[in-house]
Backbone bond lengths (Angstrom), bond angles and torsions (degrees), N, CA, C in turn:
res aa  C-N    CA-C-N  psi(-1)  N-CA   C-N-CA  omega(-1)  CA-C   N-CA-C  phi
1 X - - - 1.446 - - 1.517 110.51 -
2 X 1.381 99.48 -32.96 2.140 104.79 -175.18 1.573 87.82 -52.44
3 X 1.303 128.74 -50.39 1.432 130.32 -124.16 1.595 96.18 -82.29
4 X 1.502 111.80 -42.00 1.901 133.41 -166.44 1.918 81.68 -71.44
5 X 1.680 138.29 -51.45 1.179 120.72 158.23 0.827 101.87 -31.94
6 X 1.411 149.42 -112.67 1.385 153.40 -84.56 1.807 87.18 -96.53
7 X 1.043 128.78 -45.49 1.406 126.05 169.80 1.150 139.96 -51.46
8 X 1.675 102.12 -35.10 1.519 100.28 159.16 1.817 121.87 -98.20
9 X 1.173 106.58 3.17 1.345 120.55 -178.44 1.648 94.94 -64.88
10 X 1.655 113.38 -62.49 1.208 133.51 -163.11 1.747 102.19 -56.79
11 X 1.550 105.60 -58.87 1.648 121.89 168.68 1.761 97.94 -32.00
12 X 1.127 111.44 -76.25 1.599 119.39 179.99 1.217 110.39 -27.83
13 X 1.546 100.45 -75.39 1.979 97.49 178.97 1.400 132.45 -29.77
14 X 1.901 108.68 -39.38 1.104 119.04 -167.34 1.368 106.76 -90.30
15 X 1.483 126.17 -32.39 1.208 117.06 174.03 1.904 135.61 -57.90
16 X 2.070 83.54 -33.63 1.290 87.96 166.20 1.576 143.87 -70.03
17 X 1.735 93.01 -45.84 1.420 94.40 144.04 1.178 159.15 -71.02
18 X 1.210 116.31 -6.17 1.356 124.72 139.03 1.627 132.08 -48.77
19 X 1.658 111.26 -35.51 0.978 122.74 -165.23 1.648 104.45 -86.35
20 X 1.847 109.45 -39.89 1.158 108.65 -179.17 1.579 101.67 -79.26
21 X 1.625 126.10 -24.98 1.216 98.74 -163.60 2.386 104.49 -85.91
22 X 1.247 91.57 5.45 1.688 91.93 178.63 1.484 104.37 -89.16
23 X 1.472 113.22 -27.57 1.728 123.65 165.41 1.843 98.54 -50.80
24 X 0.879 96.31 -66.05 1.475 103.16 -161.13 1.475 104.94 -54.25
25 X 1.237 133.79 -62.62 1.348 135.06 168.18 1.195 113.15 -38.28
26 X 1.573 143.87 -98.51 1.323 124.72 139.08 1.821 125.22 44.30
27 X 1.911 97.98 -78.04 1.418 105.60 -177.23 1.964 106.77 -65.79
28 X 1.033 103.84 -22.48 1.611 98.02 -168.64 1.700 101.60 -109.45
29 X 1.261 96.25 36.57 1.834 110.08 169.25 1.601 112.16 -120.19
30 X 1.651 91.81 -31.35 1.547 94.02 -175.81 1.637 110.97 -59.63
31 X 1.405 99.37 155.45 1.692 120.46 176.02 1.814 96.65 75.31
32 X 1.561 125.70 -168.37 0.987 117.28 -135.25 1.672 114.16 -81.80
33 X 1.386 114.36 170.77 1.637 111.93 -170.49 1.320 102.90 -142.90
34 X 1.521 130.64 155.19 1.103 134.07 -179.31 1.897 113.74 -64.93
35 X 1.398 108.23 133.00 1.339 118.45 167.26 1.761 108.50 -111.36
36 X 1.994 97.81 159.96 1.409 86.28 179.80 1.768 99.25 -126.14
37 X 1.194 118.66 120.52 1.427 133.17 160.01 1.719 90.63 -26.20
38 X 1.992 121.97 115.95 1.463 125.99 156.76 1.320 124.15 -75.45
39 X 1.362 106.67 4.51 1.647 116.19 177.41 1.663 116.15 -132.49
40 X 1.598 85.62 24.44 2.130 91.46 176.21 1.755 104.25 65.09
41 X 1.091 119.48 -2.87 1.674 110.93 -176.85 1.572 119.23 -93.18
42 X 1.066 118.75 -152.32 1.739 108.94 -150.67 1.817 84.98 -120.41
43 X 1.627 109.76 133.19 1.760 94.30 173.28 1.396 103.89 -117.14
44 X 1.479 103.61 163.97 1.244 108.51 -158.14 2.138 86.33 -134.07
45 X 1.516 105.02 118.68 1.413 105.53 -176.35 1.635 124.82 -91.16
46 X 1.171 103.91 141.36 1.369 100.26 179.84 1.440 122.95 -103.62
47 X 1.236 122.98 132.42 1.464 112.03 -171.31 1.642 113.74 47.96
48 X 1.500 123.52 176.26 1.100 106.98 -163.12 1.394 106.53 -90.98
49 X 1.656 111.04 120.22 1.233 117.27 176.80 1.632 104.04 38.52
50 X 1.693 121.12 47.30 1.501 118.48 154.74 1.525 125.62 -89.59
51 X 1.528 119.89 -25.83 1.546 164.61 -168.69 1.161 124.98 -167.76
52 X 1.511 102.39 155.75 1.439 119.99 159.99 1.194 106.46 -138.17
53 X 1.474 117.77 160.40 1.726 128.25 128.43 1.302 125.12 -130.92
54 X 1.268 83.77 133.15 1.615 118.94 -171.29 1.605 104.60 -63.85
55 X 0.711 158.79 136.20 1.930 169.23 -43.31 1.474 89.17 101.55
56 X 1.711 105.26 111.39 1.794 137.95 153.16 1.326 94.13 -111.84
57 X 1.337 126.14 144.83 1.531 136.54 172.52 1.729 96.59 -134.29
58 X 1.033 140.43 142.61 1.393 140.85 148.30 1.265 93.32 -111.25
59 X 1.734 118.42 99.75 1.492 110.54 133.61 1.633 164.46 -17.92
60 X 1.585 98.50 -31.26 1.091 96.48 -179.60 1.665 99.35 -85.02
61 X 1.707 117.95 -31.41 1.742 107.69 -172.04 0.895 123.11 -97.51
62 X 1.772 114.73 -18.03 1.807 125.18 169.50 1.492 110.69 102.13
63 X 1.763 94.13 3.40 1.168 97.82 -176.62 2.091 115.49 -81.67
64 X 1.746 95.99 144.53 1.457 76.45 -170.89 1.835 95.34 -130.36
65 X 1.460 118.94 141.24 1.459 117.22 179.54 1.542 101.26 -98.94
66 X 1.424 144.01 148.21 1.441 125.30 129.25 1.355 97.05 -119.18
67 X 2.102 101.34 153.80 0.682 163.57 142.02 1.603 127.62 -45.32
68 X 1.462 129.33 90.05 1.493 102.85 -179.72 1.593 97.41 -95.16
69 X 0.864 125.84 177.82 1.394 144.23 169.51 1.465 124.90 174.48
70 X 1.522 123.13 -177.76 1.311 109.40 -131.16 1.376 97.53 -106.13
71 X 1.177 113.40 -127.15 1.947 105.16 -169.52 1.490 114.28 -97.81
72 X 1.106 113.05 -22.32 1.280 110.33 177.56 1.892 112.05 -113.41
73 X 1.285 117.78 24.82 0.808 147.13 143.01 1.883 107.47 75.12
74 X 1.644 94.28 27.91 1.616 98.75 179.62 1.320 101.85 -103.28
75 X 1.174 142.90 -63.11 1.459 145.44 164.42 1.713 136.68 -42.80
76 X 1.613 114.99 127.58 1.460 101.37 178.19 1.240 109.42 -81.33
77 X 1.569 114.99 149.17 1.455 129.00 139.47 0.940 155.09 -90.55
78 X 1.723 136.42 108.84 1.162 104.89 -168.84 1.325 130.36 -99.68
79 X 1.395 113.63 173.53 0.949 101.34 -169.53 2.170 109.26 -151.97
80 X 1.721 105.97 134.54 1.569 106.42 -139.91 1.999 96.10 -79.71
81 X 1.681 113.86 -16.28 1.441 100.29 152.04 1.653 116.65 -34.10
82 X 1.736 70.89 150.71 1.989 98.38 -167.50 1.747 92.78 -88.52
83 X 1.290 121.57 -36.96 1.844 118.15 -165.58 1.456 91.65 -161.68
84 X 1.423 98.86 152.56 1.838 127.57 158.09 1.386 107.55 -106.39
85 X 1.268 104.86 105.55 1.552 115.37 154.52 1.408 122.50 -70.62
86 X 1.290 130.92 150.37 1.365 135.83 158.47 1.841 101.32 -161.28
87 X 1.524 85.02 148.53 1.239 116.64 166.92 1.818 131.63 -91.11
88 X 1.761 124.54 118.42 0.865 130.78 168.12 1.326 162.54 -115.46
89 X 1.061 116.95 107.68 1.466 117.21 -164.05 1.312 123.14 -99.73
90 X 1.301 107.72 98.87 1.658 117.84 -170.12 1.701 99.44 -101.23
91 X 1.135 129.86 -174.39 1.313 141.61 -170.38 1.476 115.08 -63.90
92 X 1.238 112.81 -66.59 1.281 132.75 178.10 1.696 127.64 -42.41
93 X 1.678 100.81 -59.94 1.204 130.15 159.31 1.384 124.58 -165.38
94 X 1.436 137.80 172.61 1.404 157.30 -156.22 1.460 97.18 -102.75
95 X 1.476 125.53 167.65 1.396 147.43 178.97 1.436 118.59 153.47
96 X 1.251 113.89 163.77 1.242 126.94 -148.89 1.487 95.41 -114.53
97 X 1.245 138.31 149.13 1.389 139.80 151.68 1.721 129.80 -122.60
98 X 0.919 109.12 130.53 1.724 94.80 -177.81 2.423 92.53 -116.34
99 X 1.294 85.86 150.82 1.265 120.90 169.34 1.318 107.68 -106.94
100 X 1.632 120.44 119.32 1.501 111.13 165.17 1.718 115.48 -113.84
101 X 0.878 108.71 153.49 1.236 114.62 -148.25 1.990 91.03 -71.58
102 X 1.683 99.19 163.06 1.544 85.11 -166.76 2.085 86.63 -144.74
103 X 1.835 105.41 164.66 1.054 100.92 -167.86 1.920 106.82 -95.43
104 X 1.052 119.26 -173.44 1.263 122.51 -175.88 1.463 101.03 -131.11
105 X 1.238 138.28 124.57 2.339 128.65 158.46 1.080 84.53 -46.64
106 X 1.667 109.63 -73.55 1.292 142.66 -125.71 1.982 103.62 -58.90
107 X 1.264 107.05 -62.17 1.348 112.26 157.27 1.423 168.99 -53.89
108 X 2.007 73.73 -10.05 1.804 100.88 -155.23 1.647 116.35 59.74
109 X 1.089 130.71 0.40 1.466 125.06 -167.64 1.748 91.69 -90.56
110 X 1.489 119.51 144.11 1.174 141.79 -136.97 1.878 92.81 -150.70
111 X 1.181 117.40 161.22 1.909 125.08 165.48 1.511 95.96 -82.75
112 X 1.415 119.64 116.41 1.115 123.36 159.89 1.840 101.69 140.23
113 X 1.636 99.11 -28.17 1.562 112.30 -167.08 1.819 92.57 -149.27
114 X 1.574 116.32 75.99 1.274 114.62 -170.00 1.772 91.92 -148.31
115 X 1.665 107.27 177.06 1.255 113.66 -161.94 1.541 80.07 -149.84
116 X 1.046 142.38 17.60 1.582 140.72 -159.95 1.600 98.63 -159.26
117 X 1.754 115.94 129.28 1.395 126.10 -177.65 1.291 100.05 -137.91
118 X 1.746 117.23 118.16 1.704 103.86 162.66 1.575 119.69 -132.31
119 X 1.229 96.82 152.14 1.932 106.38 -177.23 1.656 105.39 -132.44
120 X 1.246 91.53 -164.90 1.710 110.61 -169.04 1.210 107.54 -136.21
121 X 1.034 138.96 167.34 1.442 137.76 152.56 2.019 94.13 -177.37
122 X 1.176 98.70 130.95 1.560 115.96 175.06 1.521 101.78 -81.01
123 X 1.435 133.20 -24.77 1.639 134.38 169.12 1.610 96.49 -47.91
124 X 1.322 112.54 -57.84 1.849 113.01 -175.11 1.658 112.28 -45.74
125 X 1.376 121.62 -45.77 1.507 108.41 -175.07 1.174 123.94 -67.44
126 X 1.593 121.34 135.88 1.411 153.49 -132.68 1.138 112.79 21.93
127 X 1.421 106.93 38.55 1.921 106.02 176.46 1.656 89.16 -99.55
128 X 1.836 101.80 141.72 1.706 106.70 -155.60 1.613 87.29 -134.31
129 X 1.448 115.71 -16.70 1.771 105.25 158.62 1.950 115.58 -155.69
130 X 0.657 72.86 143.31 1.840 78.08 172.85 1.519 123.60 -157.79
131 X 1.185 128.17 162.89 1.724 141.25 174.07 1.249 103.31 -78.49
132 X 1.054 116.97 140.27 1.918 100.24 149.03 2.014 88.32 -168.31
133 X 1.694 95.66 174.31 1.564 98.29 -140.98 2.185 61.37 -133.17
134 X 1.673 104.03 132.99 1.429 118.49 151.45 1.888 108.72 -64.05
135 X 1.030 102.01 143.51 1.161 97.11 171.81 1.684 137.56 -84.21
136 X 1.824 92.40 -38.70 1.173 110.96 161.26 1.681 104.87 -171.96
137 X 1.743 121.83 140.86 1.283 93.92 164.73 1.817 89.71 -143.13
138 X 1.062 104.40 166.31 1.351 128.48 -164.97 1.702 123.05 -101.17
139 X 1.641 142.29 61.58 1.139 132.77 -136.53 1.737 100.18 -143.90
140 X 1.842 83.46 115.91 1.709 87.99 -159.05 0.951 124.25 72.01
141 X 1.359 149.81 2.48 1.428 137.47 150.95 1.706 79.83 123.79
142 X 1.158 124.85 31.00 1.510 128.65 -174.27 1.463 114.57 -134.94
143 X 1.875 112.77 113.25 1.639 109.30 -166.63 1.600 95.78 -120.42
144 X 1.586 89.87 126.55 1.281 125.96 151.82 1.041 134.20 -65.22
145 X 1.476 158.25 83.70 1.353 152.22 144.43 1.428 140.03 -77.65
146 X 1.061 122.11 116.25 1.416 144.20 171.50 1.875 119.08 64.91
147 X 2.003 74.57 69.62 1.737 95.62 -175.06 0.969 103.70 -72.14
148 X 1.560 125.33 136.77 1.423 120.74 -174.87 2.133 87.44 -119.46
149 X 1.848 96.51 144.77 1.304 119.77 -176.86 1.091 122.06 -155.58
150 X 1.252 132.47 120.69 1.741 120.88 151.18 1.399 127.36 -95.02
151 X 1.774 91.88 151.18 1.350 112.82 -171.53 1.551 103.63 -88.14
152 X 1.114 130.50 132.10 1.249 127.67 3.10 1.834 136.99 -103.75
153 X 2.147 87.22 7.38 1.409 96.63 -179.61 1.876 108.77 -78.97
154 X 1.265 134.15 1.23 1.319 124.24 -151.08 1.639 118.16 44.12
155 X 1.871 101.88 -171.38 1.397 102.74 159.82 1.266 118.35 -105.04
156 X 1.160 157.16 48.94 1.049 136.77 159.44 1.569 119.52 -102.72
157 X 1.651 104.12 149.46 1.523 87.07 -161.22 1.304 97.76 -111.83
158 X 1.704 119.47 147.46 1.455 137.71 -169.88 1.436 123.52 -105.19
């Protein structure tokens, strides 16, 4: 009988620490965690970890896509806005860009009911960082105004 003590004594120990040491891990997870852009581009978060959009730029054409998606930045959202505006202030000079919303076959996603916005701007080519502030975006019945981000670190902080 000493021995079934000493066996569950030991059992005990381990259960607890396990339990406190999965507490503890856990506690030093809470608040924010790394996300990864599914299209290599720069994300920019909305509210805390409620949304993102993801920012692709190709430099050489000025061409720029975003991406909305959801909080942990694997899923699209859509969303029935016509364009995302934002404002930019890179070194050189300032300008404005709009994204209009664009359709998908492949997805069924349509302008009006889309998760994907693209524009142009010739200011973007060989531009390699800049500020710029969303103007407003609308996700889930949830409005954003005057997200401020840089390209190419975003906002989220690490």
């Amino acid at each position: 009988m000493g021995t079934r003590w000493v066996v569950s004594d030991v059992f005990l120990v381990l259960v607890t620490a396990a339990v406190i040491g999965c507490d503890s891990k856990e506690e030093g997870r809470v608040g924010k965690h790394e996300h990864h852009a599914p299209h290599q581009g720069t994300l920019v978060e909305f509210g805390e970890e409620f949304a993102h959009l993801e920012i692709v730029i190709d430099s050489a054409t000025g061409q720029i896509t975003g991406y909305v998606l959801d909080g942990e930045a694997e899923k699209p959202v859509r969303l029935s806005q016509g364009d995302i505006r934002f404002d930019v202030q890179a070194e050189v000079s300032s300008f404005g860009i709009v994204l209009k919303a664009v359709g998908n076959a492949l997805t069924g996603e349509k302008p009006g009911d889309t998760s994907q916005f693209d524009g142009q701007a010739d200011e973007l080519k060989g531009l390699k960082e800049f500020d710029a502030t969303v103007a407003k975006v609308t996700v889930k019945g949830k409005e954003f105004t005057g997200v401020k981000f840089n390209f190419p670190r975003g906002n989220e902080e690490k």
